[in-house]
Structures are given as C-alpha cells and as structure tokens.
DSSP file (Angstrom, degrees, kcal/mol; ACC not computed):
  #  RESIDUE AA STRUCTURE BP1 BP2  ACC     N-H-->O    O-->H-N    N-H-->O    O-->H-N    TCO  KAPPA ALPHA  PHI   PSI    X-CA   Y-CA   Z-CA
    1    1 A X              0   0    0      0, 0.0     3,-0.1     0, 0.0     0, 0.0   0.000 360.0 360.0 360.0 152.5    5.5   -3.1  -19.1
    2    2 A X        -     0   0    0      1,-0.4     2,-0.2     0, 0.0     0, 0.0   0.912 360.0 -41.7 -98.6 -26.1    6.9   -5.7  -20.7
    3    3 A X        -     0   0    0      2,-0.0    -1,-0.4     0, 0.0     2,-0.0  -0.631  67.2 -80.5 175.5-178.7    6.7   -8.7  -17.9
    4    4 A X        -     0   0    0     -2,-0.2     2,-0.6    -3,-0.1    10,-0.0  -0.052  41.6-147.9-106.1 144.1    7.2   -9.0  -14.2
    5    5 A X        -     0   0    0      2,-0.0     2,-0.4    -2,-0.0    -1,-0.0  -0.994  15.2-145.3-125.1 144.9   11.1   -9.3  -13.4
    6    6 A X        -     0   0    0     -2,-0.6     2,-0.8     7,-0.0     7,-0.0  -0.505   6.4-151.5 -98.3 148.0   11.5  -11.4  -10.5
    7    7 A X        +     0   0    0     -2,-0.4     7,-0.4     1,-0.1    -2,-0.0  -0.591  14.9 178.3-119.1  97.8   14.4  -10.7   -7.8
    8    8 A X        +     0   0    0     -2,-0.8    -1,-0.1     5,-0.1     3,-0.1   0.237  41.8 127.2 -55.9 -12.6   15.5  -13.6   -6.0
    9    9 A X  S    S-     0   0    0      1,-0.2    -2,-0.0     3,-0.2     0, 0.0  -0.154  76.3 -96.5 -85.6 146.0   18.0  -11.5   -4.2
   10   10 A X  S    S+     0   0    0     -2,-0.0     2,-0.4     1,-0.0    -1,-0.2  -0.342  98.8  51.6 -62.3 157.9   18.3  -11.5   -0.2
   11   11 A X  S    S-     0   0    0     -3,-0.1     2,-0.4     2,-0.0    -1,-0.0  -0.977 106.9  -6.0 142.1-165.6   16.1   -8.3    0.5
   12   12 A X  S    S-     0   0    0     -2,-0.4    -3,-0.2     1,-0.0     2,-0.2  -0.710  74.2-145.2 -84.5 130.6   12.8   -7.1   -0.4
   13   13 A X        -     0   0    0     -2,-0.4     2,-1.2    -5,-0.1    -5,-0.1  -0.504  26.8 -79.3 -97.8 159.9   11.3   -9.5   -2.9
   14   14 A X        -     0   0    0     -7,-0.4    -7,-0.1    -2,-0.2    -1,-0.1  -0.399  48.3-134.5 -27.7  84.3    9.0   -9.1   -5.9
   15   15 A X        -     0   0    0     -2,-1.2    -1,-0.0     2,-0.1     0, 0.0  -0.400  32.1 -94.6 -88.3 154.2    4.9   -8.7   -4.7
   16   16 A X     >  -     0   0    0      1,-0.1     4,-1.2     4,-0.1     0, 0.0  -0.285  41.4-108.0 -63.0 158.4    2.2  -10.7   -6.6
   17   17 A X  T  4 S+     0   0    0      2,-0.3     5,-0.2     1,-0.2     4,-0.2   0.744 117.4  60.2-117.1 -63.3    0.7   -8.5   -9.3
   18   18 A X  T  > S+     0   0    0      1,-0.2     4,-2.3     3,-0.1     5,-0.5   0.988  97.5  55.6 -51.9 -50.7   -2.7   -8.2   -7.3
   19   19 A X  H >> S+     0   0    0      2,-0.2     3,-1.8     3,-0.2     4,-0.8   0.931 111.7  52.3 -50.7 -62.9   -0.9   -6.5   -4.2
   20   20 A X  H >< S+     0   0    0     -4,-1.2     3,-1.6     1,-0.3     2,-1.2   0.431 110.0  42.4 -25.9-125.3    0.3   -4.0   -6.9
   21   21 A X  H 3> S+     0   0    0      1,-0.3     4,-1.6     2,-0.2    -1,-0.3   0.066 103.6  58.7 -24.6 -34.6   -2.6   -3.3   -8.3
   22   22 A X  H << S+     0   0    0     -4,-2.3    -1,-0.3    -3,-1.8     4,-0.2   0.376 115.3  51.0-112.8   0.2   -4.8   -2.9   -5.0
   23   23 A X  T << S+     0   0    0     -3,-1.6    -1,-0.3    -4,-0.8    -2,-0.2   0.446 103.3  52.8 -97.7   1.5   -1.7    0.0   -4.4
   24   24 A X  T >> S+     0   0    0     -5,-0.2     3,-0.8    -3,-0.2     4,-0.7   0.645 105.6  48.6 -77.0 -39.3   -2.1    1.3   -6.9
   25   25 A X  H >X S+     0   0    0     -4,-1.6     4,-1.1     1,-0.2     3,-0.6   0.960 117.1  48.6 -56.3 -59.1   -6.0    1.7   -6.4
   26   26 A X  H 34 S+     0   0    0     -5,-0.3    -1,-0.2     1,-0.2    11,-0.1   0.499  92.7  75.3 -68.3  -0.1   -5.2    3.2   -2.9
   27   27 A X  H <4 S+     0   0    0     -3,-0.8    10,-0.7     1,-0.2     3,-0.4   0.798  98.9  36.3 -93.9 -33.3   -2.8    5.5   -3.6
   28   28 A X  H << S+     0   0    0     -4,-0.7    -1,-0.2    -3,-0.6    -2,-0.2   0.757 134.8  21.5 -83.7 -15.9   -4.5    8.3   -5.1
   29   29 A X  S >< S-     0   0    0     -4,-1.1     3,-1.6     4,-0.1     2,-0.4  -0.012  79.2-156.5-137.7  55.7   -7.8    8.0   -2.9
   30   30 A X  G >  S-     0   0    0      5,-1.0     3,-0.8    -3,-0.4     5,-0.3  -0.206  71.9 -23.3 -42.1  94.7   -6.7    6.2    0.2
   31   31 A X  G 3  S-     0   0    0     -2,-0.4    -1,-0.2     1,-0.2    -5,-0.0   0.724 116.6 -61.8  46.7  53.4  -10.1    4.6    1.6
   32   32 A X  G <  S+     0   0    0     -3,-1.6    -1,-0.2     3,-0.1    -2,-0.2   0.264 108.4 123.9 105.9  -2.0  -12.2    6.7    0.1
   33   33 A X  S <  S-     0   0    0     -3,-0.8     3,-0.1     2,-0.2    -3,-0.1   0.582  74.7-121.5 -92.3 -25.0  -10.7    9.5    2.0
   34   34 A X  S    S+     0   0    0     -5,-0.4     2,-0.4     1,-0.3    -1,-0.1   0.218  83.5  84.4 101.0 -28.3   -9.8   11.7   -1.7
   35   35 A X  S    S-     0   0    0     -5,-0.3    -5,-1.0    -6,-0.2    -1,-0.3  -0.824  84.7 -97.8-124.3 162.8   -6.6   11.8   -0.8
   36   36 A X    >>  -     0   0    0     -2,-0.4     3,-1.8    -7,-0.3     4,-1.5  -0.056  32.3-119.4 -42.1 138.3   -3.0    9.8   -0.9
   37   37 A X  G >4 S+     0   0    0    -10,-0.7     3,-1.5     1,-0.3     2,-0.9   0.987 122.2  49.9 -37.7 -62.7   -1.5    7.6    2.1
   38   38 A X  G 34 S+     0   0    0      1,-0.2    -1,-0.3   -11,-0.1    -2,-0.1   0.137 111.9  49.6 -85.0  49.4    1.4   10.0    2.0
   39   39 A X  G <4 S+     0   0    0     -3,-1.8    -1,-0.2    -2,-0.9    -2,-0.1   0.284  91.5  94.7 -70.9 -42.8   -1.2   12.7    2.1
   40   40 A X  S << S-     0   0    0     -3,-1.5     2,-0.4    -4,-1.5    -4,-0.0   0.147  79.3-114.3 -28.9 174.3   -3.1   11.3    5.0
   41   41 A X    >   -     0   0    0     -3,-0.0     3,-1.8     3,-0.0     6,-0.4  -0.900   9.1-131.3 -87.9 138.6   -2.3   12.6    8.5
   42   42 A X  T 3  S+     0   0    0     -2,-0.4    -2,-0.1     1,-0.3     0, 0.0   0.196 108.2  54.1 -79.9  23.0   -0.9   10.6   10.8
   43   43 A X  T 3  S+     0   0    0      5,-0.0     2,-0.6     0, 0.0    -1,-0.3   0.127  88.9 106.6-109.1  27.7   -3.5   11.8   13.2
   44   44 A X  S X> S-     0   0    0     -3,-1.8     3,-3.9     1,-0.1     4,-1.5  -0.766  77.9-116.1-115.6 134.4   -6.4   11.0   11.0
   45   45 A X  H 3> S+     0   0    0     -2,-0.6     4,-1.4     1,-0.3     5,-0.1   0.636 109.6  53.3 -41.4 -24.1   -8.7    8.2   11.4
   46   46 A X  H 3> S+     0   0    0      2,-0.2     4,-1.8     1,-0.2    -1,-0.3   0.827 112.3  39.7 -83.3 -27.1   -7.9    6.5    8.5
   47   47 A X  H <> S+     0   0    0     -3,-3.9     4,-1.1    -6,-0.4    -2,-0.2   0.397 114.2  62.1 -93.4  -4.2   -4.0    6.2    9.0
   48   48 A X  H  X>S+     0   0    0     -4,-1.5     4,-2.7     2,-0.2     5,-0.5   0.940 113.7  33.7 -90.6 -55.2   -5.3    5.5   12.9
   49   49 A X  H >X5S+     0   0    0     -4,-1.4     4,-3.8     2,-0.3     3,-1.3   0.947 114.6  59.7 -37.7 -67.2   -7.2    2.3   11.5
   50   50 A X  H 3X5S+     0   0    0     -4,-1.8     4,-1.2     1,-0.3     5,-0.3   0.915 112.4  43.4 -41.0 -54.5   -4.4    1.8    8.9
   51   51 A X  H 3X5S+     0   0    0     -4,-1.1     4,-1.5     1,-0.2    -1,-0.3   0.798 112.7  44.8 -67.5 -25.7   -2.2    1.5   11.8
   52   52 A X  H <X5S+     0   0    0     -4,-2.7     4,-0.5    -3,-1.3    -1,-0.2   0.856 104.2  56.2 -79.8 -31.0   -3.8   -0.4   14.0
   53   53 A X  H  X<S+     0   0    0     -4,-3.8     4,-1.0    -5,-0.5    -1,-0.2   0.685 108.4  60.3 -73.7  -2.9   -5.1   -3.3   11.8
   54   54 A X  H  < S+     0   0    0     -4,-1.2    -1,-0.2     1,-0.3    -2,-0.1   0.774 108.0  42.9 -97.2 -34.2   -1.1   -3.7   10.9
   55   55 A X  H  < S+     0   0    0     -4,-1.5    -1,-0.3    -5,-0.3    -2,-0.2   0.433 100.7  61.8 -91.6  29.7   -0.4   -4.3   14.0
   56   56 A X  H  <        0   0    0     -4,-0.5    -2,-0.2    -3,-0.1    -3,-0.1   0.788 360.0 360.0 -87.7 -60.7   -3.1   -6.5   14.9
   57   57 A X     <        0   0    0     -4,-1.0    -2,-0.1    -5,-0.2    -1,-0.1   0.376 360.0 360.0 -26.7 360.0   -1.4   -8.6   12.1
C-alpha cells in the first residue's frame, strides 16, 4: 500500500492503523475460536460476549 488516504468527508472516517491491524488479526481466527466473525454464530459464545461487551460500551 502506498500510504494511508485520509477521508475527511461527513460519514465513516479513516480508523488508526492499529485498529486495522488488530482486524485484521481477528478476522481469520476470531478469539481463538478457528474461525471468522462472519463465520461465528450468532448463538455462540463468542459473538454472545462480542455482543455484550459492545453494548456495555
């Protein structure tokens, strides 16, 4: 990639370069679980977690 382009635009904005990266870790093995988020089922403890700790936020 060649650098970051930034979007200034009303909308969804750019995310810092870590937050990438640490979805990028999680997308192929989502928490350890072997498989993708959008593998996951949404009755499975790990997307039950996922979901609550985002609303606790």
């Amino acid at each position: 990639m060649k650098g970051r382009i930034y979007n200034f635009n009303a909308g969804p904005a750019a995310l810092p370069l870590p937050v990438l990266e640490e979805i990028q870790a999680e997308f192929l093995d989502f928490k350890g679980s072997g498989m993708s988020i959008t593998e996951v089922s949404h009755r499975s403890k790990w997307f039950d977690v996922t979901i609550n700790d985002a609303v606790a936020r």
